[in-house]
Structures are given as C-alpha cells and as structure tokens.
C-alpha positions as CSV (number, residue, x, y, z in Angstrom):
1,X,0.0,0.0,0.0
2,X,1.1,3.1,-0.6
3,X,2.4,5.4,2.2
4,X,2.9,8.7,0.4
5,X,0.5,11.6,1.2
6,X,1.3,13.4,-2.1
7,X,-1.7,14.4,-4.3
8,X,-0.7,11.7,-7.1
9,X,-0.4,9.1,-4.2
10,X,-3.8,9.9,-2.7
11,X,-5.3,9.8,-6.5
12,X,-3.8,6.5,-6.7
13,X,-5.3,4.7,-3.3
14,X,-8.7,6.0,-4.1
15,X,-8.6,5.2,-7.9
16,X,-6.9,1.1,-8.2
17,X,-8.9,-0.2,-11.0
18,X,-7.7,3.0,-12.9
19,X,-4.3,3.1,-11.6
20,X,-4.6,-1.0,-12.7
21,X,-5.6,0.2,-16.1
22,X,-3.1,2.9,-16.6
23,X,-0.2,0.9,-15.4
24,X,-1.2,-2.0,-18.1
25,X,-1.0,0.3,-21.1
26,X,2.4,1.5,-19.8
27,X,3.7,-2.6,-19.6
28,X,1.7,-3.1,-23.0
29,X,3.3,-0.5,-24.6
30,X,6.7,-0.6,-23.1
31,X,6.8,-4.8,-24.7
32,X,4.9,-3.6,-28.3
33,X,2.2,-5.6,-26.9
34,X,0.0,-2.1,-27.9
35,X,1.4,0.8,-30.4
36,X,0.3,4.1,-30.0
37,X,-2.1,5.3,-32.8
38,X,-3.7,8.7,-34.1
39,X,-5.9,10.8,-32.1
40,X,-9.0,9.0,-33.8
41,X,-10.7,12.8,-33.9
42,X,-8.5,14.8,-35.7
43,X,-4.8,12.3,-36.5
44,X,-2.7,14.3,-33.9
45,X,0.5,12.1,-33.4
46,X,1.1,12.9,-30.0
47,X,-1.7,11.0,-28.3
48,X,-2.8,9.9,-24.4
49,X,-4.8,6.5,-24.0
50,X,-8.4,7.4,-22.7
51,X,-10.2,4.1,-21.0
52,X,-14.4,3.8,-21.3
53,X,-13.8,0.6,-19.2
54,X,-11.5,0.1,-17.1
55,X,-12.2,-3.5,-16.5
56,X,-11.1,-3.9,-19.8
57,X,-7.5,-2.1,-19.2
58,X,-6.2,-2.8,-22.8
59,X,-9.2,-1.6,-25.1
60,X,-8.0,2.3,-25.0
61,X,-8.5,4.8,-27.7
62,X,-6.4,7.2,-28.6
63,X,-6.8,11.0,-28.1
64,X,-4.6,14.0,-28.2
65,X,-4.7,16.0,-25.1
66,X,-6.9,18.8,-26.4
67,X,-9.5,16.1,-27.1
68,X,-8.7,13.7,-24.4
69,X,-9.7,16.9,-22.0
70,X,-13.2,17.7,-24.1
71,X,-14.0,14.5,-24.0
72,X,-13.8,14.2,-20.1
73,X,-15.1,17.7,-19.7
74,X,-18.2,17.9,-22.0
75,X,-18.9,14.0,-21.6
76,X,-18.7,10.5,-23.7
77,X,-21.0,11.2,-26.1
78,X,-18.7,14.2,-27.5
79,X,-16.8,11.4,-29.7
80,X,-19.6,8.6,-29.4
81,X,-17.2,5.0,-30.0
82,X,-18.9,4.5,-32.7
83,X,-17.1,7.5,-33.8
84,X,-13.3,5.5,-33.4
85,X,-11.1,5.4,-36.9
86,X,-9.4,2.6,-37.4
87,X,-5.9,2.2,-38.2
C-alpha cells in the first residue's frame, strides 16, 4: 500500500482499477504488446490513451490531449465510440 501523502499518491489509493488500467497500457506498450495510434478525432501524433472501461484495461483509444480533455469535460457522447477510426 502506498504510504505517500502526495496528491498523485492519494489519486492512486482512491482510484486502483484506474491506476490497474493505466499501469497495463504503460507494460503493454513498453513490450509492443499495444502501439500508439492517431488521435482517432482529428490524426494528432502525440496522443494519451483514454479508458471507457476500465475493467477492460487494454481496449483504449487514442486521443490528443486537447481532445482527451473535451471528452472528459463535455462527456462520452462528445466522440460517441462509434465514432473510433481505425488504423
């Protein structure tokens, strides 16, 4: 368990299926298991994995930041996943 009382550390106790989920795209990704892809809104190379389920830690799509931060702001149904581009 994690001892720390910083603000990431607290984020992390509270939050362990998304911590889970987060930490399995970083192993995936660090053994090519997963490859990054486009921001499936507008093909922005430099891209962060958003989760709709985190019980399903692997199944990510791929968002720049701008829309990565709209999408959690204004809601899911912003870019529906019927919406996703594939690669």
């Amino acid at each position: 368990m994690l001892k720390s009382a910083t603000r990431q550390a607290s984020w992390r106790r509270a939050n362990p299926a998304m911590y889970s989920a987060h930490l399995a795209v970083q192993r995936a990704l660090g053994s090519g298991q997963l490859t990054r892809q486009c921001c499936e809104v507008c093909g922005a190379k430099t891209v962060d994995a958003h989760h709709d389920r985190y019980d399903e830690p692997l199944n990510v799509r791929w968002l720049c930041r701008r829309h990565h931060v709209k999408l959690h702001h204004y809601g899911e149904d912003m870019f529906p996943i019927g919406r996703r581009r594939e690669a």
